[in-house]
C-alpha positions as CSV (number, residue, x, y, z in Angstrom):
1,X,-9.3,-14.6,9.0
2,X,-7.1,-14.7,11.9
3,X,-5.3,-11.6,11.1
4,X,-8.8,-9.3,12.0
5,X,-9.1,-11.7,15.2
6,X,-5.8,-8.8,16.3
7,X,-7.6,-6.8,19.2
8,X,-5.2,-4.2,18.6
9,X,-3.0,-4.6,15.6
10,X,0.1,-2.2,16.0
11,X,1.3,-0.6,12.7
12,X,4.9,-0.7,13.1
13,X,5.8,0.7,9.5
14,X,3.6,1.7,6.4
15,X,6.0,0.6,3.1
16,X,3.7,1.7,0.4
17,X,0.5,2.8,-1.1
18,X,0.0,2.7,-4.8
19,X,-2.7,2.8,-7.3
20,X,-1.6,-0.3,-9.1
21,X,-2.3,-0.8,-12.7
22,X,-1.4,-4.6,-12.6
23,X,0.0,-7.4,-15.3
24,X,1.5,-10.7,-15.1
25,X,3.9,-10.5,-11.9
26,X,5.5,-12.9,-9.3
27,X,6.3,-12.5,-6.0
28,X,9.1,-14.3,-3.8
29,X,8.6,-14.6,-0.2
30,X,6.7,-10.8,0.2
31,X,9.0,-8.7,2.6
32,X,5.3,-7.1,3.8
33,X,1.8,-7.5,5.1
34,X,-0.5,-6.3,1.9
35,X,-4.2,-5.3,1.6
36,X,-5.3,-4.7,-1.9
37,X,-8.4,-3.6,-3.1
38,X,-10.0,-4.1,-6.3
39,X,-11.5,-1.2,-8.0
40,X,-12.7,-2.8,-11.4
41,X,-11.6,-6.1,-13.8
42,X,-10.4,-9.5,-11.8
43,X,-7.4,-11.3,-11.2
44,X,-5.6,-14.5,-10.3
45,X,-3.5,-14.8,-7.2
46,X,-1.9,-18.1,-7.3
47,X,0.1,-19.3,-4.1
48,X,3.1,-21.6,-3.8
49,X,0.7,-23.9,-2.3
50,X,-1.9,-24.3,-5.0
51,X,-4.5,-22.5,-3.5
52,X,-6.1,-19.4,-5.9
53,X,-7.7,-16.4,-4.8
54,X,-10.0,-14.3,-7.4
55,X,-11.4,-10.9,-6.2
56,X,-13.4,-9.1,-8.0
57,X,-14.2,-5.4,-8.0
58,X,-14.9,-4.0,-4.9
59,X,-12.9,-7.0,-3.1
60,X,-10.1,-6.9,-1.1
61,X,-7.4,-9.2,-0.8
62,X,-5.3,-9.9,2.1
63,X,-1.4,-10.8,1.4
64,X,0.5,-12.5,4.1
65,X,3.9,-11.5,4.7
66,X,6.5,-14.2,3.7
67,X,4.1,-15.6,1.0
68,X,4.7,-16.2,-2.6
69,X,2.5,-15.9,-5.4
70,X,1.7,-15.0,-8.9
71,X,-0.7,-12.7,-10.5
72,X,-2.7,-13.8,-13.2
73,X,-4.7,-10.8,-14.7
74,X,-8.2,-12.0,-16.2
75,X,-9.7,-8.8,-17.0
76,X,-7.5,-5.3,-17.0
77,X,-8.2,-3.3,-14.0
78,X,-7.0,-1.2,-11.1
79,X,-5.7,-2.2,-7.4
80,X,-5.2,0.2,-4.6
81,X,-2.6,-1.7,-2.3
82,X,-1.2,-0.4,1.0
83,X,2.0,-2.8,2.2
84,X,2.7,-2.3,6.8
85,X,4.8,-4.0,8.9
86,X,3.2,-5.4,12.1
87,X,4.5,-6.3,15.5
88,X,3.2,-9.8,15.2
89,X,5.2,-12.6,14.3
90,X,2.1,-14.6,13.9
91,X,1.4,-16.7,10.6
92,X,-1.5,-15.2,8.5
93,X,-3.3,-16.9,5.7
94,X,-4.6,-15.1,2.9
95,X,-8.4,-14.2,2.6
96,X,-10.7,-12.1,0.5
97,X,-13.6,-10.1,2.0
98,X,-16.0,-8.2,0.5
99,X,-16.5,-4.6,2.3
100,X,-20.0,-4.0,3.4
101,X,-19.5,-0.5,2.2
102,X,-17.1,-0.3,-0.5
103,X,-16.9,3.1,-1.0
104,X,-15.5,3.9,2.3
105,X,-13.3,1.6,1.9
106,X,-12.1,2.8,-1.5
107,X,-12.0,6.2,0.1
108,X,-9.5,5.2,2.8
109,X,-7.3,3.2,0.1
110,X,-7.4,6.8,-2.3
111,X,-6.9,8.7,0.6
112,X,-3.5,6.5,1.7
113,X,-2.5,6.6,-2.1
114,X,-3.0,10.1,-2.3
115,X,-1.2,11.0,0.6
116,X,1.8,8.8,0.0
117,X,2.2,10.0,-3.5
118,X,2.2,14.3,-2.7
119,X,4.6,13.5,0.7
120,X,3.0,16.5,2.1
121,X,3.6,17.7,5.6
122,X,1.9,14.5,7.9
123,X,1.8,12.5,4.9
124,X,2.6,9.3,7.1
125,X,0.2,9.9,9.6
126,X,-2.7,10.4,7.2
127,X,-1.5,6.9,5.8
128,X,-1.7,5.3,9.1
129,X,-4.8,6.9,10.0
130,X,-6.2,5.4,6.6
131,X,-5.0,2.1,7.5
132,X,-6.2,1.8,10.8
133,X,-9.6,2.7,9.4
134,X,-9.5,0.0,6.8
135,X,-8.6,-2.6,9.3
136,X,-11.1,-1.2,11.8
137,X,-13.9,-1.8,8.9
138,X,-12.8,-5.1,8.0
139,X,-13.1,-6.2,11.7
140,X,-16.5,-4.7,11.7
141,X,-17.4,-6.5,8.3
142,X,-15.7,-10.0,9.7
143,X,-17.7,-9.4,13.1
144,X,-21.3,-9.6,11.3
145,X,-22.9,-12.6,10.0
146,X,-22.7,-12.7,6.6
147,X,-25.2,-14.7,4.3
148,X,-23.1,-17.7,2.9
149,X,-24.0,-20.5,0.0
150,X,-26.2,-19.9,-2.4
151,X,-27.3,-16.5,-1.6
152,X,-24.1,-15.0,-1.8
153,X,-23.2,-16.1,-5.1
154,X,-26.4,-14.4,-6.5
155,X,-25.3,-11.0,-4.8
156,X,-21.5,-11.7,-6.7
157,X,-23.7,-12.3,-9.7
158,X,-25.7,-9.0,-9.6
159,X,-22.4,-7.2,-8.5
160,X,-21.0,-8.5,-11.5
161,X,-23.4,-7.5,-13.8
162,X,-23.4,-4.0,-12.2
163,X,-19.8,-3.3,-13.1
164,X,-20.1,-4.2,-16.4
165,X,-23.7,-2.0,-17.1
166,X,-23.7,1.0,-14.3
167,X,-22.4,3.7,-16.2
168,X,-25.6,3.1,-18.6
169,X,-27.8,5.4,-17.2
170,X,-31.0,3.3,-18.4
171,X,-30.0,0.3,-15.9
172,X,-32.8,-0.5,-13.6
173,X,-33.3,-2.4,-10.5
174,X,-35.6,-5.0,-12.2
175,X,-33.4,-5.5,-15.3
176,X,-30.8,-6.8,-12.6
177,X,-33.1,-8.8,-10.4
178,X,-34.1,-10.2,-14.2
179,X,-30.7,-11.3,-15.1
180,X,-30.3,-12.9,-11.7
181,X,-33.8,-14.2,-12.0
182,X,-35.3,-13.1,-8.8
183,X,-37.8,-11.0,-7.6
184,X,-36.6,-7.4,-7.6
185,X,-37.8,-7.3,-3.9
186,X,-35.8,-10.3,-3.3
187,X,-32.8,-8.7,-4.5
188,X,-33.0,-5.6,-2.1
189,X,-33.5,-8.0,0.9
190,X,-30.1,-9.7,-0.3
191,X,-28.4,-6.4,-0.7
192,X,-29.3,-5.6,2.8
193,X,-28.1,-8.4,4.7
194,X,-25.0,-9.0,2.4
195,X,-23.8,-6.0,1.8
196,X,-25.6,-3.7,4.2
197,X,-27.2,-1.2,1.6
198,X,-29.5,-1.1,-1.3
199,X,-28.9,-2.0,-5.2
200,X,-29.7,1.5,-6.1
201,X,-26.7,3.1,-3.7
202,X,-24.5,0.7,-4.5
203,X,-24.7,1.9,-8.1
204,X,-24.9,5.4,-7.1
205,X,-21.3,4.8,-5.5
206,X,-20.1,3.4,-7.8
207,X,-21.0,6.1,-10.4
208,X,-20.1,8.8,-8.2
209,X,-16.5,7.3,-7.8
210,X,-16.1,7.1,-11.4
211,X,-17.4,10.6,-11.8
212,X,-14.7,11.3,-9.4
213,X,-11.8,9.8,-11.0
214,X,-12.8,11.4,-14.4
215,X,-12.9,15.1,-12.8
216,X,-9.4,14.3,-11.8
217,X,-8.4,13.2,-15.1
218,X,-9.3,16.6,-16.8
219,X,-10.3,15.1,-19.8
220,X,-14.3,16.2,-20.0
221,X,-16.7,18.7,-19.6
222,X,-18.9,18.5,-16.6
223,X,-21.6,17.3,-18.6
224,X,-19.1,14.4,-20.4
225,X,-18.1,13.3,-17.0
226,X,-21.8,13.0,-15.8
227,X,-22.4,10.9,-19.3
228,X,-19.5,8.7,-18.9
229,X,-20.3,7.7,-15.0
230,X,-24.2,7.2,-15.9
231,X,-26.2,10.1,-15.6
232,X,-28.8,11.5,-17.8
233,X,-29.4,14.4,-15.6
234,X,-27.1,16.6,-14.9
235,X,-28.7,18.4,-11.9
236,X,-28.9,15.4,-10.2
237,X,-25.6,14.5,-10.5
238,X,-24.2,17.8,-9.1
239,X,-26.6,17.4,-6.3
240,X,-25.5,14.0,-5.8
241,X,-22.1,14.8,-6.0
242,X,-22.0,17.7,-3.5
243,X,-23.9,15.4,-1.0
244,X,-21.3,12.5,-0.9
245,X,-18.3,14.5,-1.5
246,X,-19.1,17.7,0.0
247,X,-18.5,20.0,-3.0
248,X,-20.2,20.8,-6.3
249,X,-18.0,19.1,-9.2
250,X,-17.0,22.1,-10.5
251,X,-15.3,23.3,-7.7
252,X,-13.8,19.6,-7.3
253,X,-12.4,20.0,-10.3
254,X,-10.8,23.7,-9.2
């Protein structure tokens, strides 16, 4: 990952930040520098050279600049991509990474989206910001020692499972740990030194995100949006809610 190796990576130009809602595409020697992350579903990116990459939800992919590739969809999903221009004229190679806290980085990608989308006043500025704090947490994330072999394959496997059964509300920490067939105290410990929090935040992010997305959608009642992201209790989630986003839902939605 010699790209995050940039002690300070200047941003000459943001190009784009979309919300991408991907098929079956090609792409002939990219004009850009891309990060996309994975919010849900997987993909295929196969390079001129052979090589495939497959992130999964909550991974993000790292698109060189000059590179060509195609995109193989295996299971429908979303991608927030943001495409800069950097001074370097350095040769990157692609890589995938798995944020140690994904929800920030989701936050920064919606945030860049977002902003690039209305063209408000400082529009550009907030998208830089938002960039610089993506790279700033993938240099963190690269700086750490993660757990390699074995171990991390059994973290992608629980995260796997998670995305397919969060929004039940009836999923437990020991029905994951079963399916992975460790020790539920096991699995905690891997959480921690893999992806630096616990099993049951990870799926409170994850449901609180979707919660999110659904607010904005306008589509359900309070108590339909709490039921479709995994909450029984609706207390709770408003609770929760207001604590990560700073707001009760109802005035979210407002």
């Amino acid at each position: 990952m010699k790209l995050l190796e940039l002690e300070t990576p200047h941003f000459t130009r943001i190009v784009l930040a979309i919300l991408v809602h991907e098929g079956a595409t090609i792409h002939k020697n990219r004009p850009s520098h891309g990060f996309a992350l994975r919010v849900n579903g997987s993909c295929n990116y196969v390079f001129e050279n052979g090589k495939t990459y497959t992130p999964s939800a909550n991974e993000l992919i790292y698109l060189p600049k000059g590179s060509s590739y195609c995109v193989e969809t295996l299971e429908p999903g979303e991608t927030y991509a943001i495409n800069f221009e950097l001074d370097s004229l350095d040769i990157f190679e692609p890589f995938i990474i798995r944020p140690r806290n994904p929800s920030a980085m989701l936050e920064s990608f919606r945030s860049a989206e977002a902003a690039w989308r209305k063209r408000r006043t400082g529009y550009y500025l907030e998208c830089t910001s938002a960039l610089a704090s993506i790279f700033m947490q993938l240099q963190k994330d690269a700086a750490r020692d993660y757990v390699s072999g074995k171990s991390t394959n059994t973290v992608r496997t629980a995260l796997r499972y998670i995305s397919e059964q969060y929004t039940d509300p009836e999923l437990r920490i020991p029905q994951i740990a079963s399916h992975c067939g460790l020790s539920e105290v096991y699995l905690r410990r891997l959480f921690d030194r893999v992806l630096g929090t616990s099993p049951s935040s990870y799926i409170l992010d994850l449901r609180l995100q979707r919660a999110k997305s659904l607010i904005e959608a306008k589509l359900y009642s309070m108590q339909q949006v709490a039921a479709l992201s995994g909450f029984s209790d609706y207390t709770y989630f408003s609770r929760a809610f207001k604590k990560k986003f700073g707001t009760s839902p109802q005035d979210y939605r407002e």
